[in-house]
C-alpha positions as CSV (number, residue, x, y, z in Angstrom):
1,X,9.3,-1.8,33.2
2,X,13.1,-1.8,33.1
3,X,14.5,-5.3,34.9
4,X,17.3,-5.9,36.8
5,X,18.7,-7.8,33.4
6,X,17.8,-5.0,31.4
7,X,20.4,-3.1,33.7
8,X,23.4,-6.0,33.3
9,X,22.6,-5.7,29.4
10,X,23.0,-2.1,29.1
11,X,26.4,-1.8,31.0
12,X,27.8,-4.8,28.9
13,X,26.7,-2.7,25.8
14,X,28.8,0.6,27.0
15,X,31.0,-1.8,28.0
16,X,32.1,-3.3,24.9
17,X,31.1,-0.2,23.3
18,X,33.7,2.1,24.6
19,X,36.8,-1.0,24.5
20,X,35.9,-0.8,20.6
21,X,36.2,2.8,20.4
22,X,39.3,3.3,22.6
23,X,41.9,1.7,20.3
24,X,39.9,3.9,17.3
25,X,40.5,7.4,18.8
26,X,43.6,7.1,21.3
27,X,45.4,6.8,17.9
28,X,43.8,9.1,16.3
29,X,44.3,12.2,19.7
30,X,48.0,10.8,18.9
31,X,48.3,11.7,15.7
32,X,46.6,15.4,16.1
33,X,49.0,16.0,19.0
34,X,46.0,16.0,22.0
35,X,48.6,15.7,24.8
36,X,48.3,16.5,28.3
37,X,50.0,19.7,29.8
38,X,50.9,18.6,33.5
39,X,51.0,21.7,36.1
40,X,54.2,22.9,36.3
41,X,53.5,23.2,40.2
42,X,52.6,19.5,40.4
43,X,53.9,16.3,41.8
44,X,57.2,15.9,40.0
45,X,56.2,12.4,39.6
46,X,53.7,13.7,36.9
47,X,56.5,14.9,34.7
48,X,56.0,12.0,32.6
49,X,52.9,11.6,31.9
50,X,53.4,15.2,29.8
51,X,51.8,14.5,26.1
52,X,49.9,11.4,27.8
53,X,46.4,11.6,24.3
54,X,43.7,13.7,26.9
55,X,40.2,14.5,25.7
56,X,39.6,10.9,26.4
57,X,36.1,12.2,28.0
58,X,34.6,11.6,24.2
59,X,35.3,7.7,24.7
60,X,32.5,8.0,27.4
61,X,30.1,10.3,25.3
62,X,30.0,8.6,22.6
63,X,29.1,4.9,24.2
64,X,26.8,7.1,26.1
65,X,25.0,8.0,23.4
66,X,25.3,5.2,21.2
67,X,23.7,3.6,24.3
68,X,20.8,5.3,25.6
69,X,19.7,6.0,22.3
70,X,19.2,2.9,21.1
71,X,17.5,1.6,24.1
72,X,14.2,2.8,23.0
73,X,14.1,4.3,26.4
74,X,14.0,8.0,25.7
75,X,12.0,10.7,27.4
76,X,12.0,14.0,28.2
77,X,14.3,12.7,31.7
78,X,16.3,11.0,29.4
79,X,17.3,14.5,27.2
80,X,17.6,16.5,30.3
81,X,20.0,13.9,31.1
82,X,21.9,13.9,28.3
83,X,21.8,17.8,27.5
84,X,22.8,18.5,31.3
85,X,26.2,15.6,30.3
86,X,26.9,16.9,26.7
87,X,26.1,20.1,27.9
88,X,28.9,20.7,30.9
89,X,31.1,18.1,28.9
90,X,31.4,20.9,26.1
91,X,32.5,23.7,28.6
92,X,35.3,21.1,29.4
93,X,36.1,20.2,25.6
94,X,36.3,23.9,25.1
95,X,38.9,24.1,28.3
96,X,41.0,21.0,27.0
97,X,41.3,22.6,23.2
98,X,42.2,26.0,25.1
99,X,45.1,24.3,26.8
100,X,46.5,22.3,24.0
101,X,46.7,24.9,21.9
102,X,48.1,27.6,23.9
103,X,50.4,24.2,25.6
104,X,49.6,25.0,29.2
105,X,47.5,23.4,31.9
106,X,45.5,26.1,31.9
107,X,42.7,26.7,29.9
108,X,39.3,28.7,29.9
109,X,39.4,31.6,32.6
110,X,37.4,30.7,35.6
111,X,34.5,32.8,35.6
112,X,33.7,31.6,31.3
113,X,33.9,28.4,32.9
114,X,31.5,29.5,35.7
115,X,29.2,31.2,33.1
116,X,28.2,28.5,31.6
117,X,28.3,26.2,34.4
118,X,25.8,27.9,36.1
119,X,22.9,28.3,33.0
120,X,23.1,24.7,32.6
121,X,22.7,24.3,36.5
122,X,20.3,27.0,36.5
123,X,18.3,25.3,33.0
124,X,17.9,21.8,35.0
125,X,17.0,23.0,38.5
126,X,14.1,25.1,36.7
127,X,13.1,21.9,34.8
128,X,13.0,19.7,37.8
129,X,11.0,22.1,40.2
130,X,8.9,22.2,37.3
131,X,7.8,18.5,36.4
132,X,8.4,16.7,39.4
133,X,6.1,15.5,41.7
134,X,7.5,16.9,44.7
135,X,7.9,20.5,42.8
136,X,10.7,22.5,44.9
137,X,11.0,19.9,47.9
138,X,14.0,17.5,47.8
139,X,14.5,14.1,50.0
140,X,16.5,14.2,53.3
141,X,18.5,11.3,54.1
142,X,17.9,9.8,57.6
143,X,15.1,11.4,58.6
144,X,12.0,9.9,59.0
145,X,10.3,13.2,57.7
146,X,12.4,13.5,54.7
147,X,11.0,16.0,52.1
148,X,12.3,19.7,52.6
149,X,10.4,22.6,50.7
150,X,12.9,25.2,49.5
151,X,10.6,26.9,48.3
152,X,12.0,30.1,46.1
153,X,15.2,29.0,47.2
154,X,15.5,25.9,45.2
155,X,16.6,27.4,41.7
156,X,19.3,28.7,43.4
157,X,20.1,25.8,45.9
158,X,20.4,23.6,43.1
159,X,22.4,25.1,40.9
160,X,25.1,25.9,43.5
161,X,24.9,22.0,44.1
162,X,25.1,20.8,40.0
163,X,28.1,23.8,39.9
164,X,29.8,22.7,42.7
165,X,29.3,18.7,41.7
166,X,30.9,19.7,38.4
167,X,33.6,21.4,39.6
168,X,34.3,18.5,42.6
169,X,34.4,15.6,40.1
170,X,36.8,18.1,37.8
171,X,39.5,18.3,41.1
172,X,39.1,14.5,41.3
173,X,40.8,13.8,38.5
174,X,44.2,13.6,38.7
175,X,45.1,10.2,39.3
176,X,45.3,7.7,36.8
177,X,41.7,5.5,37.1
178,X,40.5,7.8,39.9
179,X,37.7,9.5,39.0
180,X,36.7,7.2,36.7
181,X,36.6,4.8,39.2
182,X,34.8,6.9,41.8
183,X,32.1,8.1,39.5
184,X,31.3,4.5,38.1
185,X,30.7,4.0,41.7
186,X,28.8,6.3,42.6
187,X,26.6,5.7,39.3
188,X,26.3,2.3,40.4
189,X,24.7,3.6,43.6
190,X,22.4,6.0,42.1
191,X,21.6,3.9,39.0
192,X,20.2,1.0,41.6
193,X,18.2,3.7,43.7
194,X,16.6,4.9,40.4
195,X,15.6,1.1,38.9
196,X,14.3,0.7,43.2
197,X,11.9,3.6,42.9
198,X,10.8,2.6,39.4
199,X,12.6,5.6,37.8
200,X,13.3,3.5,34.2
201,X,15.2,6.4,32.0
202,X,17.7,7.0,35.3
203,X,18.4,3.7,36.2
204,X,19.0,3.3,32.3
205,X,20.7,6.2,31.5
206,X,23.1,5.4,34.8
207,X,23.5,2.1,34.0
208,X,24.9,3.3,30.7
209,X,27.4,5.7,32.2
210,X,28.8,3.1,34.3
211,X,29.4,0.7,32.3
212,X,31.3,3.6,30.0
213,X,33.6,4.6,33.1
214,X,33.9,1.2,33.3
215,X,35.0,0.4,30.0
216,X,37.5,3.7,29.8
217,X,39.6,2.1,32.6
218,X,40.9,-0.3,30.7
219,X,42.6,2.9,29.1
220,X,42.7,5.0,32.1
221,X,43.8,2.3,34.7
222,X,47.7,3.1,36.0
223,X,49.5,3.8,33.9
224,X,46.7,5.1,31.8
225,X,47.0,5.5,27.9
226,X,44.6,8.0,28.0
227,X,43.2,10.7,30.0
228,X,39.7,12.1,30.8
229,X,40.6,15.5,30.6
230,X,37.8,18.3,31.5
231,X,35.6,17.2,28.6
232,X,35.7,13.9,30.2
233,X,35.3,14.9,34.2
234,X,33.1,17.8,33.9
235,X,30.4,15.6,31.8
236,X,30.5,13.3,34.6
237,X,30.3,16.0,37.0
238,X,27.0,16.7,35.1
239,X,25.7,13.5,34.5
240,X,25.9,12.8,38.5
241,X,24.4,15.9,39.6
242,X,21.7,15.9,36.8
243,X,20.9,12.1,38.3
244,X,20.8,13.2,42.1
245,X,18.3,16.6,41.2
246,X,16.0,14.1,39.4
247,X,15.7,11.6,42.3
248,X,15.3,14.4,44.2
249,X,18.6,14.0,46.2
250,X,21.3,16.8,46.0
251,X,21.8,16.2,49.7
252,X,22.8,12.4,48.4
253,X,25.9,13.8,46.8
254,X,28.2,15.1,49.4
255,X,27.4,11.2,51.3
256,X,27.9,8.5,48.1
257,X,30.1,11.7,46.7
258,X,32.4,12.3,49.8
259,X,35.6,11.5,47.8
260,X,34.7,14.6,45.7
261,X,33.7,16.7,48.3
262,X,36.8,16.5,50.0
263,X,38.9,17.0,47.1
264,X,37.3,20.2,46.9
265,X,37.2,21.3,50.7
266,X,40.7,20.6,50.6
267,X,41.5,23.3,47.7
268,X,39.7,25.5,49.7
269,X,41.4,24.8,52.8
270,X,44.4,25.2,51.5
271,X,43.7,29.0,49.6
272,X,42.2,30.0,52.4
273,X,44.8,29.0,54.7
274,X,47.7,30.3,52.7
275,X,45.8,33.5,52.5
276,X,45.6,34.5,55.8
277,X,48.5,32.9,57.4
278,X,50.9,31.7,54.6
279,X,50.7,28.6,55.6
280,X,49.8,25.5,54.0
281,X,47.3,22.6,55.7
282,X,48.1,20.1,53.4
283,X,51.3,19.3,51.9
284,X,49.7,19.8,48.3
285,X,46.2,20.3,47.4
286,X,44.2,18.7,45.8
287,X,43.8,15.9,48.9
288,X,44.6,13.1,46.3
289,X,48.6,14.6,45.9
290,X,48.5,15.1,49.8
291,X,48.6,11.9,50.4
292,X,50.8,11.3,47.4
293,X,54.1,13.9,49.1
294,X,53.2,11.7,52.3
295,X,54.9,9.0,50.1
296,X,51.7,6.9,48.8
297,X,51.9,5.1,45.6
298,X,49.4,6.9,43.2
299,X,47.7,3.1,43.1
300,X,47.2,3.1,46.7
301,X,45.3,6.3,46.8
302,X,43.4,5.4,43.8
303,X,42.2,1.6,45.3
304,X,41.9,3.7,49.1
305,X,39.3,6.1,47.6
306,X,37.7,3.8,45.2
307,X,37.3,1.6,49.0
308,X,36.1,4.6,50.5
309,X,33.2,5.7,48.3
310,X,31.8,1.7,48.0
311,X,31.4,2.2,52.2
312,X,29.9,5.7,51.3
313,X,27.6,4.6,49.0
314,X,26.6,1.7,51.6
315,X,26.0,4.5,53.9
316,X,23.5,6.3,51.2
317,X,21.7,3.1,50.7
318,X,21.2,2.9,54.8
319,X,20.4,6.2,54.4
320,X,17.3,5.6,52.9
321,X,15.8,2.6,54.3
């Protein structure tokens, strides 16, 4: 049975893990030219960190790996885990290489994006309904009665829940340290919910990712060295939604997740808005650059939202008790 020790051990292994491996390959995107195309249509502010090494999402796989797999803790939850991270982190590594080498910001059309997004989604709600205890029902927070039977809705349910996750956590980053910092978070909440209800390979496999976010801010922290990029924020978009389906709580993510789920709302806000009446809700979409045309110092947003999902994730753990 995995200890609360066992935890602090693993996180100081990804840890260390992922400082050792930063000064390897940030050199090494350098030298190959791995720069970051900023949106033209961006904060001008962002001007500079053009050619910024991106990709630095394989940082965080590899000390993931390195890490769960040699703490003699694998299991079929483990893999599913680990496919569903490696899995969506791919479909962003595909995006990144699209955009450097046509140098543009944008990659991968939407709907290959959405392609694969949703068989992976698809792939891991099927597995879940299939080996866990409470089949096709899912955990409500703050009810008293707090299972839900979806019944032949849950394949679906669930994968427009990992899609949307993935695609949340990809809108989040675009500060320096942001979504890192919000998804080690959030990790940190599940991670303790998982090691709580005895779930070893979660708790294990989160404890891992977290301490790889945390490790990457070192690089990422304002003004970061290196960024994320899609292969970076998409895997963690699937590594956090994986989590929540195999606790049983995809109605967990849009609480200890609210950060990302506004980020998104806001996008959609702001299409929809400008759609139908040419006018814009917020002075730039996502909400993170909002706040940054209101004259907010990309730090302050950063340390406001990292504040905001640690009383979020307080909220989830009240949510269950």
């Amino acid at each position: 049975m995995v200890e609360y020790i066992d935890i602090v051990r693993i996180v100081i292994i990804a840890f260390i893990i992922t400082v050792i491996l930063g000064p390897i390959i940030i050199p090494i995107l350098k030298r190959l030219n791995i720069g970051q195309n900023v949106r033209e249509d961006g904060p001008k502010t962002h001007l500079s960190k053009s050619g910024t090494p991106t990709m630095g999402g394989i940082i965080i796989i590899i000390a993931l790996l390195i890490t769960t797999l040699s703490s003699g803790l694998l299991n079929s939850d483990m893999y599913v885990l680990l496919i569903s991270t490696i899995g969506f982190g791919l479909i962003g590594f595909v995006d990144d290489y699209m955009k450097i080498i046509n140098k543009r910001s944008l990659g991968l059309k939407a709907y290959q994006k959405l392609i694969g997004q949703v068989i992976l989604a698809t792939l891991l709600a099927i597995y879940q309904s299939n080996t866990s205890m409470l089949g096709t029902k899912i955990i409500i927070p703050f009810l008293s009665n707090r299972y839900l039977d979806l019944g032949i809705l849950y394949v679906p349910f669930i994968a427009f829940v990992v899609v949307g996750t993935v695609n949340s956590v990809n809108l989040t980053d675009g500060l320096d340290g942001l979504a890192s910092g919000v998804t080690l978070i959030v990790l940190s909440f599940f991670g303790l919910v998982a090691l709580n209800w005895g779930m070893d390979s979660i708790s294990i496999f989160s404890a891992a990712l977290t301490g790889a976010c945390l490790g990457f801010l070192i690089y990422n922290a304002y003004p970061a060295k290196i960024f994320m990029g899609d292969t970076g924020s998409m895997a963690l978009g699937g590594a956090v939604s994986a989590i929540a389906i195999l606790l049983n709580l995809p109605l967990m993510i849009p609480i200890v997740g609210g950060i990302y789920f506004a980020e998104a709302l806001s996008v959609i806000i702001q299409v929809v808005s400008y759609k139908l009446t040419k006018k814009r809700v917020f002075l730039m979409s996502p909400l993170h650059h909002h706040f940054e045309q209101k004259g907010w110092k990309e730090t302050k947003v950063v340390i406001v939202f990292w504040s905001i999902t640690v009383m979020l994730c307080l909220i989830g753990v009240a949510s269950l008790n």
